[in-house]
C-alpha positions as CSV (number, residue, x, y, z in Angstrom):
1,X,83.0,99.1,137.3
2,X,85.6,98.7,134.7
3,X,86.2,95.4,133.2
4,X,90.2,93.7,133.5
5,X,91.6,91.1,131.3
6,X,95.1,89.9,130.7
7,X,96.5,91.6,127.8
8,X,97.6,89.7,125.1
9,X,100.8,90.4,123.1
10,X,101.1,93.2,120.4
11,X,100.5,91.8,117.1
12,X,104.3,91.4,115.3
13,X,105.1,93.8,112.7
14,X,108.3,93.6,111.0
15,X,110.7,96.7,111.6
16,X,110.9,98.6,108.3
17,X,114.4,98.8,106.9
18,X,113.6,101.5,105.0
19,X,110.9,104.4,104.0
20,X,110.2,104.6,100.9
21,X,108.2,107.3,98.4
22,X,106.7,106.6,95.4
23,X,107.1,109.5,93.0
24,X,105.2,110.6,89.5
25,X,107.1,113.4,88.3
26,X,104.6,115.9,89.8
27,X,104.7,118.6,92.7
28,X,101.6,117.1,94.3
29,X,103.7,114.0,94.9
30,X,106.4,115.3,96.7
31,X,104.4,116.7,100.0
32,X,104.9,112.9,101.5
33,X,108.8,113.3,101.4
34,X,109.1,115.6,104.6
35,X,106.7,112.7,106.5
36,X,109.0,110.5,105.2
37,X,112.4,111.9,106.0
38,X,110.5,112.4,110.1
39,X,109.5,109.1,109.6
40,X,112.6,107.6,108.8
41,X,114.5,109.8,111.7
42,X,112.3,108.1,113.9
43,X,113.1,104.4,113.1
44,X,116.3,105.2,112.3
45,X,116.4,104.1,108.7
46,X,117.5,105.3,105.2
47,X,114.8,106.8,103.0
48,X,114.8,106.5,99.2
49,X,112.1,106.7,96.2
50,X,110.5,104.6,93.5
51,X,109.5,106.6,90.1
52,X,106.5,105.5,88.6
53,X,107.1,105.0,84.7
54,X,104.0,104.2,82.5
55,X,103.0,104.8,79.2
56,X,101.5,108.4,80.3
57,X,104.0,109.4,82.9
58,X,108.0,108.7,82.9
59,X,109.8,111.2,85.1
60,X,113.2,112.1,84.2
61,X,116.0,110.8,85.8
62,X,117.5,114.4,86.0
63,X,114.1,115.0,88.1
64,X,114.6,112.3,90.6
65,X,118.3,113.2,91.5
66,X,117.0,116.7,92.2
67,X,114.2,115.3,94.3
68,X,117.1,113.1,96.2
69,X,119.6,116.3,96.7
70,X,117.0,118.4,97.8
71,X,115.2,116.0,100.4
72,X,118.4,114.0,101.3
73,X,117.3,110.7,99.9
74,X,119.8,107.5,100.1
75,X,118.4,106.0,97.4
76,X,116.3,105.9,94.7
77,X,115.1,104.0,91.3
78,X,112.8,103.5,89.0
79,X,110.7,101.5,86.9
80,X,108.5,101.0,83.7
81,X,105.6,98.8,85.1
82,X,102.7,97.4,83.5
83,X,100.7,97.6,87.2
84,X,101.6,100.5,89.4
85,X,100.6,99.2,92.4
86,X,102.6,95.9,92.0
87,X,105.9,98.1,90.9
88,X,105.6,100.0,94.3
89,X,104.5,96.7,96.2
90,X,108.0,94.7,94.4
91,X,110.3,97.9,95.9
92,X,108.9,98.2,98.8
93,X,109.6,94.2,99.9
94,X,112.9,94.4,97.9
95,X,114.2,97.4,100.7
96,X,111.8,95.8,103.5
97,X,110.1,99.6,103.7
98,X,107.4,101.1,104.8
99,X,105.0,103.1,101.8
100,X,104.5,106.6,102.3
101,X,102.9,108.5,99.8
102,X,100.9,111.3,98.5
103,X,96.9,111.2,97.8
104,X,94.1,113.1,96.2
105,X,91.6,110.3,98.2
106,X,89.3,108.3,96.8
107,X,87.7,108.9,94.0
108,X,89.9,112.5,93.7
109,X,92.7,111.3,91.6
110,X,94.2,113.3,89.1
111,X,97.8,111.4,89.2
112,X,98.5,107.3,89.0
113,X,99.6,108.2,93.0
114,X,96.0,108.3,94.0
115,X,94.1,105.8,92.1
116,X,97.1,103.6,93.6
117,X,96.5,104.3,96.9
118,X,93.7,102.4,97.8
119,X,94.9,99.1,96.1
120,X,98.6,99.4,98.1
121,X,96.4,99.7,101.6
122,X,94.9,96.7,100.7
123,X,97.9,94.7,99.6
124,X,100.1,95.4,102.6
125,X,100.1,94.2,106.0
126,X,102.4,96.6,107.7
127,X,100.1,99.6,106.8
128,X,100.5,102.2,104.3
129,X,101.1,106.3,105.2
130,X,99.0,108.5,103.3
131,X,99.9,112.2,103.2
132,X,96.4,113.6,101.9
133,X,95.2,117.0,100.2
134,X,94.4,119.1,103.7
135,X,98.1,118.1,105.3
136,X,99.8,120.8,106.6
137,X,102.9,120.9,104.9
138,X,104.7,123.6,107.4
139,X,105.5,121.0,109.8
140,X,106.1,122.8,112.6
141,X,105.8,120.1,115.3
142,X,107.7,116.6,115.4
143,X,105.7,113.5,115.6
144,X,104.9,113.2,119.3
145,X,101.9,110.3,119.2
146,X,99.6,107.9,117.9
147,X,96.2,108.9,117.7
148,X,93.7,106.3,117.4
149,X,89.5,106.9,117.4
150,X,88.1,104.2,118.8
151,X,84.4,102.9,117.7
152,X,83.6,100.0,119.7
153,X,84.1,97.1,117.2
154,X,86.2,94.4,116.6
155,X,88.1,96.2,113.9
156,X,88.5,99.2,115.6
157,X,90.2,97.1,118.6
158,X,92.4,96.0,116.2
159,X,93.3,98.1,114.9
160,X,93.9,99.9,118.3
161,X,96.6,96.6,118.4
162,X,98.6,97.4,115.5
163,X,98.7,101.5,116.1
164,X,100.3,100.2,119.5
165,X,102.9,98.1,117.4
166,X,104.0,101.1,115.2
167,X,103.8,103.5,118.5
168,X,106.6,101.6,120.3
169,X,108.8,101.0,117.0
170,X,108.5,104.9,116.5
171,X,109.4,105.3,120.2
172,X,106.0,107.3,120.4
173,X,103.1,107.5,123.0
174,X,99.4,107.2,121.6
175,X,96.9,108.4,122.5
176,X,93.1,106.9,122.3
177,X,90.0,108.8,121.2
178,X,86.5,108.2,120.9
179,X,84.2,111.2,119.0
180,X,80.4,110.7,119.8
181,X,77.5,113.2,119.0
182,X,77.1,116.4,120.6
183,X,73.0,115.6,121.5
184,X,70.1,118.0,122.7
185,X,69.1,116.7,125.6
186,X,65.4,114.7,124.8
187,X,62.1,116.5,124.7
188,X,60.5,114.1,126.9
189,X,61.8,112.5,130.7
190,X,62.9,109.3,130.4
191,X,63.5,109.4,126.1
192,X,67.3,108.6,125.2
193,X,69.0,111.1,122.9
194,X,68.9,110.4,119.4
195,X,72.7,109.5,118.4
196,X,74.2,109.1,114.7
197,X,77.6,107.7,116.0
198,X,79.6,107.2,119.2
199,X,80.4,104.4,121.6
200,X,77.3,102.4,123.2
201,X,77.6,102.7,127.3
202,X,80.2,104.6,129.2
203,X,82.7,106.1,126.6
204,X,85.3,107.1,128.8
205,X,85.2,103.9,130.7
206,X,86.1,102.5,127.4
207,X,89.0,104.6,126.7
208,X,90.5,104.0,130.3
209,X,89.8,100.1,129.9
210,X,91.8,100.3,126.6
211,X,94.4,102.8,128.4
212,X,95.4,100.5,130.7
213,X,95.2,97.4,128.6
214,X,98.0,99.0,126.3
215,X,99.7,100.4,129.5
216,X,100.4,96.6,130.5
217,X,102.4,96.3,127.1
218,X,104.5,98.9,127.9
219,X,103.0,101.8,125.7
220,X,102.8,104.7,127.2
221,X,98.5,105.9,126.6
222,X,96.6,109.0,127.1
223,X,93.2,109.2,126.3
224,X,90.3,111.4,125.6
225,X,86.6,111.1,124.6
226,X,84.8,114.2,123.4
227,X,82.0,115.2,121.4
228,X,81.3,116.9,117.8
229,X,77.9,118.2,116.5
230,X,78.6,117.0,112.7
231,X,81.1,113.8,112.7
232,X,83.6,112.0,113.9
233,X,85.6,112.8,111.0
234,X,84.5,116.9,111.7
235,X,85.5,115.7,115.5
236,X,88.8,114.7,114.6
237,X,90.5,117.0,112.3
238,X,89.6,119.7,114.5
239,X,91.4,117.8,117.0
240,X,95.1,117.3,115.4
241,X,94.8,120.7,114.3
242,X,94.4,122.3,117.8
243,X,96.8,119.3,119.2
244,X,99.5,119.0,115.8
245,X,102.3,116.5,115.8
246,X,100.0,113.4,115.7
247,X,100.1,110.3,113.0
248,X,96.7,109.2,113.1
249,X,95.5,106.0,112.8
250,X,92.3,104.9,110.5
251,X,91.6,101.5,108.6
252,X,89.9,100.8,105.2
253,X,87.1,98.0,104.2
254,X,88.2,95.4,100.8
255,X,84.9,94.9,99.3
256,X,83.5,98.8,99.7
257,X,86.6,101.2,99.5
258,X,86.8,103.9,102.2
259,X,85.3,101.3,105.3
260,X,82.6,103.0,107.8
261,X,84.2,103.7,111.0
262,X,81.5,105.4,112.5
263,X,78.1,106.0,111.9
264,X,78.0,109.0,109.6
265,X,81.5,109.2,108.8
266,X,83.8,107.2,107.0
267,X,87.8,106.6,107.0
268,X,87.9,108.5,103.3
269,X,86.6,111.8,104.8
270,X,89.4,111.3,107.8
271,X,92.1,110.9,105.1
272,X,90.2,114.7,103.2
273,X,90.3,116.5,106.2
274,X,93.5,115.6,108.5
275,X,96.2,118.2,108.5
276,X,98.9,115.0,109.4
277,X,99.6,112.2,108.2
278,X,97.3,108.6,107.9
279,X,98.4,105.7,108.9
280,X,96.4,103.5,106.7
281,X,95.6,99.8,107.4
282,X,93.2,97.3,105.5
283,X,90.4,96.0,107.6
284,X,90.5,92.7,106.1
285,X,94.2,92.2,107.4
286,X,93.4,93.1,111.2
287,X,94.6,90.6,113.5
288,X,91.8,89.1,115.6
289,X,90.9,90.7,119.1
290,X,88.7,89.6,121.6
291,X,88.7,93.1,123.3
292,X,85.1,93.5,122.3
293,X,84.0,91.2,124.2
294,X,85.5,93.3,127.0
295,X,83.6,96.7,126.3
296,X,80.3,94.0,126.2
297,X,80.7,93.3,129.8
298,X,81.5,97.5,130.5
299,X,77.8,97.7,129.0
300,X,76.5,95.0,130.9
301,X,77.8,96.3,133.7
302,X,79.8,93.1,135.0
């Protein structure tokens, strides 16, 4: 039997008045500018860009107006700062914009954009979107959903919250997904399977619960729970690129970097292997939930 509970409100995220790009000067920066320009079509905003001038890197102002006539950005401008992350974090709450940027990952940076990454994730409530080195920059499909794994903890719930928020301002569905192991069945009657990640209980009683808990606020929800023999990471970016035209949703830990999602998989190797975009959230930031106390009562079976 599934468990019900009344649904509490979306957490409130302020509408982004703008999208904004942070820019280096180099090629590697520029693949987020298409997300953006899809991005911004969707909330119906004006996209510009922020330089990054530092004692190492200064593009040229010839370079940016380029950038803006061949992307079709409204505005741009630039800055000499002392702390990149605080330069991007000062434009982006001067134009009220969402980040969306370029990354190597961490601990793969070979440009100020993505050793800045990680600090910007963790200084922003709205989220940040991270375009990262496996996208597929063809973009032959438009944005059609959210995609959220789900994990079966507090912060996953969450952060199943706040992908629900940016799904309706997009005017997007999402869609829910949980990835558990793909398990021999036991040598011995009676043993359970040994499993290195996935849900505890009845997965895909989980995912409808959480389906029809978002359907009551008006999101429209699909869900799916499947299994991968290597990860959930593995799991998942085989699944946008069967299924493109997905933003997908992951969420980062302060005190250790890339946070644990899953067991045997982590939110860094997401962001390394999705072909679309990552829509980036610091853990510590989540708003609370008390949905896990609802997949305790699916296990307990009340």
């Amino acid at each position: 039997m599934i468990a019900t509970a009344h649904a509490p409100e979306l957490p409130l995220i302020p509408q982004p008045k703008s999208v904004i790009v942070p820019l280096d000067g180099s090629p590697y920066a520029e693949r987020s500018l298409r997300v953006a320009k899809e991005l911004g079509r969707l909330l119906r905003v004006e996209v510009g860009a922020v330089s990054i001038n530092t004692e190492h890197q200064r593009p040229h102002p010839a370079y940016l107006e380029d950038v803006a006539g061949r992307f079709g950005l409204n505005w741009w401008q630039g800055g000499t700062f002392a702390d990149v992350a605080t330069g991007i974090c000062d434009a982006a709450e001067e134009h009220e914009s969402l980040i969306c940027m370029a990354t190597h990952g961490h601990g793969r940076s070979t440009a100020v954009l993505g050793s800045t990454a990680d600090e910007l994730v963790q200084r922003t409530d709205g989220g940040v979107v991270l375009v990262g080195r496996s996208f597929d920059q063809r973009m032959e499909h438009d944005f059609e959903r959210v995609i959220v794994a789900l994990d079966g903890t507090s912060t996953g719930d969450a952060l199943c919250e706040k992908a629900a928020s940016w799904a309706k301002m997009f005017g997007l569905g999402i869609q829910l997904v949980t990835v558990s192991e793909d398990t021999p069945a036991p040598l011995r009657e009676g043993e359970d399977p040994f499993e290195r990640f996935g849900l505890d209980g009845d997965a895909q009683a989980y995912v409808v619960m959480m389906m029809e808990r978002l359907h009551a606020q008006g999101v429209e929800t699909t869900g799916l729970a499947f299994s991968d023999p290597i990860s959930p990471a593995s799991g998942l970016s085989q699944l946008v690129r069967d299924q493109p035209g997905g933003i997908l949703v992951t969420a980062t830990q302060q005190s250790h970097g890339w946070h644990r999602l899953f067991h045997g998989s982590t939110a860094g190797n997401i962001l390394d292997q999705s072909s679309v975009p990552i829509l980036e959230f610091a853990s510590h930031r989540m708003f609370p939930t008390h949905i896990a106390t609802l997949q305790r009562a699916i296990n307990s079976g009340d």
